[in-house]
C-alpha positions as CSV (number, residue, x, y, z in Angstrom):
1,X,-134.4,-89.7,54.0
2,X,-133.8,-85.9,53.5
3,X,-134.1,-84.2,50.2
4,X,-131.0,-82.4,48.6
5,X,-132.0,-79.1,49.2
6,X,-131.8,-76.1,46.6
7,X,-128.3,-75.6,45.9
8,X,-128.0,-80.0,46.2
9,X,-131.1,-80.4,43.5
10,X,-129.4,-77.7,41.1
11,X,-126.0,-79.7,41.2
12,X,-127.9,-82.8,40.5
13,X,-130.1,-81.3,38.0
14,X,-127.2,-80.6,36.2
15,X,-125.6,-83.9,36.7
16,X,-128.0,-85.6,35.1
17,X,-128.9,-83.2,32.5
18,X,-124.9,-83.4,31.6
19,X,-124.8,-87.7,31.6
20,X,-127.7,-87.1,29.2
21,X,-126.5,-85.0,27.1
22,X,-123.0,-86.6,27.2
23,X,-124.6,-90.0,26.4
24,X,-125.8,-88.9,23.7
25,X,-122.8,-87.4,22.4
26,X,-120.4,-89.9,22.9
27,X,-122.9,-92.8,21.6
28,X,-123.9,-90.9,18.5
29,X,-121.6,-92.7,16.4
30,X,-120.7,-96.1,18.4
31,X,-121.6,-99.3,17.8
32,X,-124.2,-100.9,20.6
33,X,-121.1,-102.5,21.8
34,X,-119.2,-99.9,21.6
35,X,-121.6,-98.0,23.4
36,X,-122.1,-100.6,26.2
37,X,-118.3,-101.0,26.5
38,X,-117.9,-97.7,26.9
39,X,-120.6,-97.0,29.7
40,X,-119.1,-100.1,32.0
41,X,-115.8,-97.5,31.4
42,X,-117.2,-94.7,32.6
43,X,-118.2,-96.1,35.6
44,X,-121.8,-96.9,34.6
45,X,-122.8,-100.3,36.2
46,X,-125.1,-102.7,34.0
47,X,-128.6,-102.9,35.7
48,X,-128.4,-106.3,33.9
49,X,-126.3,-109.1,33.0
50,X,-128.1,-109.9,29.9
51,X,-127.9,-106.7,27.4
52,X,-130.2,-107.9,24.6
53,X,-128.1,-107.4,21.5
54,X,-131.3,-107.8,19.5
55,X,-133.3,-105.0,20.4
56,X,-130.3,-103.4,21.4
57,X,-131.5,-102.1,24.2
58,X,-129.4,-101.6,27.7
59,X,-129.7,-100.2,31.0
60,X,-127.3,-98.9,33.7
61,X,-126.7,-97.1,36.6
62,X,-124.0,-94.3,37.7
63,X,-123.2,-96.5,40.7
64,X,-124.9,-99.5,42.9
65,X,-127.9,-100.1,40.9
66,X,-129.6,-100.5,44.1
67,X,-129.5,-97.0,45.3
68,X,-129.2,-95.5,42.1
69,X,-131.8,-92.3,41.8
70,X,-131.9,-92.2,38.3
71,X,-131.3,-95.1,35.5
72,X,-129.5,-94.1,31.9
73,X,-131.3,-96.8,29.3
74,X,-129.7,-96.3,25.8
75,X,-131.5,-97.3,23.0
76,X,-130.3,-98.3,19.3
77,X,-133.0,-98.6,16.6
78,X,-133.0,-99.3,12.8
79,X,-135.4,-96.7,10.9
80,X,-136.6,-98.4,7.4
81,X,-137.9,-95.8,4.8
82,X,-141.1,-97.2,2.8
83,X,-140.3,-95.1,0.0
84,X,-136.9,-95.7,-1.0
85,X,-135.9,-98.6,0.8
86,X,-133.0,-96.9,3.1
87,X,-132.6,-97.3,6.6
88,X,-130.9,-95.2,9.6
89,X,-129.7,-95.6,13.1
90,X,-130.8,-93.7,15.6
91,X,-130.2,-93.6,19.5
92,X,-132.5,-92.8,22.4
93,X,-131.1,-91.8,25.8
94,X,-133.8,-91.9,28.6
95,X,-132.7,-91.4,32.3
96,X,-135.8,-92.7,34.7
97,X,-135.6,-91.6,37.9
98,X,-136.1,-93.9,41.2
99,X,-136.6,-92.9,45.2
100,X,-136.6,-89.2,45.6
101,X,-137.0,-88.9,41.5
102,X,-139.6,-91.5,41.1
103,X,-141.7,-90.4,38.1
104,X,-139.1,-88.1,36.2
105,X,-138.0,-89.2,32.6
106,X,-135.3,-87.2,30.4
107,X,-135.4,-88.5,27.4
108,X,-133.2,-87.5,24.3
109,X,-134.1,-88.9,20.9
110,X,-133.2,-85.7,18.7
111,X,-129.5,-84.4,18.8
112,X,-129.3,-80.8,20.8
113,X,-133.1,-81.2,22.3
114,X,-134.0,-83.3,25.9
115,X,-137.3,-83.5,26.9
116,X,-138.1,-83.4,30.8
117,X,-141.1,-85.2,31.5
118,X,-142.7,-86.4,34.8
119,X,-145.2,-89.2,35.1
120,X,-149.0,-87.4,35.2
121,X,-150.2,-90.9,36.8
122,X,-147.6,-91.0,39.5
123,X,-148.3,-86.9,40.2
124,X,-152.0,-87.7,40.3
125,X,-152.0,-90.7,42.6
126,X,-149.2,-88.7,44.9
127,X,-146.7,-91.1,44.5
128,X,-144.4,-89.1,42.5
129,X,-140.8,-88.7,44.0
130,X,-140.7,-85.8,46.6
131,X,-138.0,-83.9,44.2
132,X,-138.9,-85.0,40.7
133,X,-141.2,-82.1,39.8
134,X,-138.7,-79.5,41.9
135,X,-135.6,-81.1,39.5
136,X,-138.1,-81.1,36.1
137,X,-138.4,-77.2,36.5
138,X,-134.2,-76.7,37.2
139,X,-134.3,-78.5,34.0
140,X,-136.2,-77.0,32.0
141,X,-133.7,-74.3,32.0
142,X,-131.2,-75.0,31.0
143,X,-130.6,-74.9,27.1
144,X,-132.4,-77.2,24.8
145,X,-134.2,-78.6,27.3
146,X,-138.0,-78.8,26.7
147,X,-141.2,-79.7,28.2
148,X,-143.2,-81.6,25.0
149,X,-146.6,-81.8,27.0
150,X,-146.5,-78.1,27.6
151,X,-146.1,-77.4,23.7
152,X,-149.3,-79.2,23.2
153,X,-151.2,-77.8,26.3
């Protein structure tokens, strides 16, 4: 299998940098059934049959999940304050990438910031995807996209 080459990896950077950020827009304020609904409509298949309505928690693919390079996992969660008793939804969007992207996670947990990650164990042992770290450094251009291990570095 042949990589995209450097005008194909900038189109799919932004792709995927765009289903992220879209994601997260358009599930801000949905339901977990909304959101799911909505991502079957899109065109999203389900990487699963069973969406686990409990941990509301669900994964799909922009395609066959088989060949699928990268899989979008949205993630509703109920934050309980200690102090006064109130509680708050908040969404997580993390795209993991597969194949050529094996090792690359963009993950959005803040409104207007998406981290781009790649896996240090995969990079060390050599078994990272052969365009993962090419596509995390497109990435990390493009606005409000950040690297959090290199602000700790």
């Amino acid at each position: 299998m042949f990589g995209w080459g450097r005008r194909g990896l900038a189109e799919r950077a932004k792709q995927i940098g765009q289903a992220v950020m879209t994601l997260r827009s358009v599930c801000e304020h949905k339901s977990f059934d909304e959101m799911t609904a909505w991502m079957v409509q899109d065109g999203y298949t389900k990487c699963s049959e069973h969406i686990d309505p409990i941990s509301k928690t669900a994964s799909f693919a922009k395609g066959a999940v088989e060949t699928a390079d990268m899989l979008y996992t949205i993630r509703q969660y109920t934050i309980h304050a200690i102090t006064d008793g109130t509680s708050t939804c908040d969404l997580q969007i993390l795209a993991e990438g597969y194949h050529r992207l094996r090792g690359l996670y963009v993950i959005s947990s803040v409104v207007g910031h998406v981290s781009v990650e790649v896996s240090d164990v995969l990079r060390a042992s050599g078994e990272i995807g052969a365009d993962a770290l090419a596509l995390q450094k497109i990435m990390l251009n493009f606005p409000g996209f950040i690297n959090y291990k290199s602000m700790f570095a």
